[in-house]
C-alpha positions in Angstrom: -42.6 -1.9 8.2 -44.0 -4.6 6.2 -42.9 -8.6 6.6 -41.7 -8.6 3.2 -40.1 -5.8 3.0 -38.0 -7.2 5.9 -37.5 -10.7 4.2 -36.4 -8.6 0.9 -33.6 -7.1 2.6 -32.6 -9.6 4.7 -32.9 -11.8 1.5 -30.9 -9.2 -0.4 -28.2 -9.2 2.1 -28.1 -12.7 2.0 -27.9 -13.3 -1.6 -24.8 -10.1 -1.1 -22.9 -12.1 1.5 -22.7 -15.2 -1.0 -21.3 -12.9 -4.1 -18.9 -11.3 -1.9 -17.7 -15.0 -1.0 -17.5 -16.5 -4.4 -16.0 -13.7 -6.2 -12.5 -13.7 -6.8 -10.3 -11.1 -6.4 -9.9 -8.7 -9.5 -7.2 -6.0 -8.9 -4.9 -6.7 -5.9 -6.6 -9.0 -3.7 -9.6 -6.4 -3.9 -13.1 -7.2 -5.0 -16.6 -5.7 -5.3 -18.5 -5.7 -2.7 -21.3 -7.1 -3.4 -22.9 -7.4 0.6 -22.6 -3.0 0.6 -24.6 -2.5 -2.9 -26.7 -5.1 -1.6 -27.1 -3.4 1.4 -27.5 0.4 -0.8 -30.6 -1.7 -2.9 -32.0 -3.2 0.5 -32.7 0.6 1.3 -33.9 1.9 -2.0 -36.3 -0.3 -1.5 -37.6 0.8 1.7 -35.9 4.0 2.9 -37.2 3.2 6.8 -35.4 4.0 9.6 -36.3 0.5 11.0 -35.2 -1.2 7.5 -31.9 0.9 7.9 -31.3 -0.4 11.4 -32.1 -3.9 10.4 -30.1 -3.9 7.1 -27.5 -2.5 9.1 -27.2 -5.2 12.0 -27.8 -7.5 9.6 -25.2 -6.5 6.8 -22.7 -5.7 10.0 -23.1 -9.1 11.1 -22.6 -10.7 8.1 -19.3 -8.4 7.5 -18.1 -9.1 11.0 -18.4 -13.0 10.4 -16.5 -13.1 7.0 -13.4 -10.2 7.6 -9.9 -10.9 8.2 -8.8 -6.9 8.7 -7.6 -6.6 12.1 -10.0 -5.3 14.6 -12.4 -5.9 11.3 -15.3 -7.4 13.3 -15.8 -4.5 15.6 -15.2 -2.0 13.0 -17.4 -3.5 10.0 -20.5 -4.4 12.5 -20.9 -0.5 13.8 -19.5 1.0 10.6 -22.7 -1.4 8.4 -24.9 0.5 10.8 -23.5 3.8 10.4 -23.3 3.4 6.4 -27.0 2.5 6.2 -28.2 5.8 7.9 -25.9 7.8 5.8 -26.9 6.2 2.8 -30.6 6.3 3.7 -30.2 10.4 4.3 -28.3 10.5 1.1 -31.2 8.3 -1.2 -33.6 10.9 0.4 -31.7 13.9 -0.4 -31.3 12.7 -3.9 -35.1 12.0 -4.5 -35.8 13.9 -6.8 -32.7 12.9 -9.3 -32.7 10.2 -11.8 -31.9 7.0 -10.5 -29.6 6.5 -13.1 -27.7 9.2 -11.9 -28.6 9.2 -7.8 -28.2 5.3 -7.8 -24.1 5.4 -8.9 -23.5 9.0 -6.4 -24.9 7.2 -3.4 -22.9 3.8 -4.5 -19.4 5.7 -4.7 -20.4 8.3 -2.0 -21.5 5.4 0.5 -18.5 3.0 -0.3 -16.3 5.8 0.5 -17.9 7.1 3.5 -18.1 3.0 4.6 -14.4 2.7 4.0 -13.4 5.2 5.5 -15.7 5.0 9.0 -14.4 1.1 8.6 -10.5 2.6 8.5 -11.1 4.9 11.6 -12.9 2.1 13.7 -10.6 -0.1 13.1 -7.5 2.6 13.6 -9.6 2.9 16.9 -10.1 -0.6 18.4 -6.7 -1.7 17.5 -4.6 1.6 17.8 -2.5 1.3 14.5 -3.7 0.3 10.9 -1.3 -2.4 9.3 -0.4 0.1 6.8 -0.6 4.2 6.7 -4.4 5.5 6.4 -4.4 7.8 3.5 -2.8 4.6 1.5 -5.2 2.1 2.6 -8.0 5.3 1.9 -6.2 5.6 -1.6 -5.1 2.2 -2.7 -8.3 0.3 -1.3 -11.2 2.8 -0.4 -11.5 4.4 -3.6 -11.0 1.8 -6.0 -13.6 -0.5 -4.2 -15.8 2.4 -4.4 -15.7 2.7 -7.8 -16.3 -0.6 -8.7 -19.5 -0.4 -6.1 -20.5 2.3 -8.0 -21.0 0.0 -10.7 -22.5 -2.7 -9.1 -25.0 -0.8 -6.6 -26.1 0.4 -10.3 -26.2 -3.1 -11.4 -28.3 -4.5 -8.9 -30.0 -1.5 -8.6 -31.6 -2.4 -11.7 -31.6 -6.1 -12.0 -33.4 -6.0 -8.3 -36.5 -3.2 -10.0 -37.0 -5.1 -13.0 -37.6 -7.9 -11.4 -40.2 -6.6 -9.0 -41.9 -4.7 -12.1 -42.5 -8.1 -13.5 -43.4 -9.5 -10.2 -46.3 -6.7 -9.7 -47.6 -7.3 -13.2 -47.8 -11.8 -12.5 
């Protein structure tokens, strides 16, 4: 794996982790989250195994650090992990699509398989979820995801255009 390659992702999942801090709320305390399409970009980019176990200790760190769910930090470092694995097997297996139509499935289908490995983590480490599972998959999971699946397409694109004019300076 190339250096900047790493410093791109870790860069990207920096640049993720202060969105997701300065963005308020927009429906019911939930927001976009911008450190997961971050993390979705990070490996369109470079579809590694290594890059997906580095985006993924790094984007679980990161998630660990700034959650306030209960058991949250055990739950969103392993879960970060898990997610970029999936998502890398799920960019490959939808290689030969358009990206303007693989880029928005993997958003929403990675969000929701993230959310949901987060909820049964969590349900693990701590032994109950402050409020029923399918709610918290229904009321929380799959809104967030569709709002990632907007903003993995998003960044998607701001991230290519800007390294199509970087390759042509």
């Amino acid at each position: 794996m190339k250096l900047k390659d790493m410093v791109l992702t870790a860069l990207l999942l920096s640049i993720g982790l202060v969105l997701h801090q300065i963005t308020p709320p927009i429906v019911g305390g939930m927001k976009p989250n911008f450190l997961l399409a971050m993390l979705f970009v990070a490996l369109y980019i470079n579809n590694s195994p290594r890059n997906a176990f580095l985006a993924g200790v790094i984007g679980g760190t990161f998630a660990a650090l700034t959650t306030s769910f209960p058991g949250g930090q055990v739950a969103n470092f392993f879960e970060e992990i898990i997610t970029a694995f999936v998502v890398s097997l799920l960019i490959k297996l939808t290689a030969k699509m358009s990206p303007h139509l693989s880029v928005p499935l993997v958003g929403f289908i990675g969000t929701v398989e993230s959310g949901t490995v987060f909820l049964t983590i969590a349900l693990l480490v701590v032994g109950s979820l402050p409020v029923a599972f399918p709610i918290l998959f229904t009321t929380v999971v799959i809104p967030a995801a569709v709002i990632n699946t907007f903003v993995t397409y998003i960044c998607y694109n701001v991230v290519f255009s800007a390294r199509k004019v970087m390759k042509k300076a």
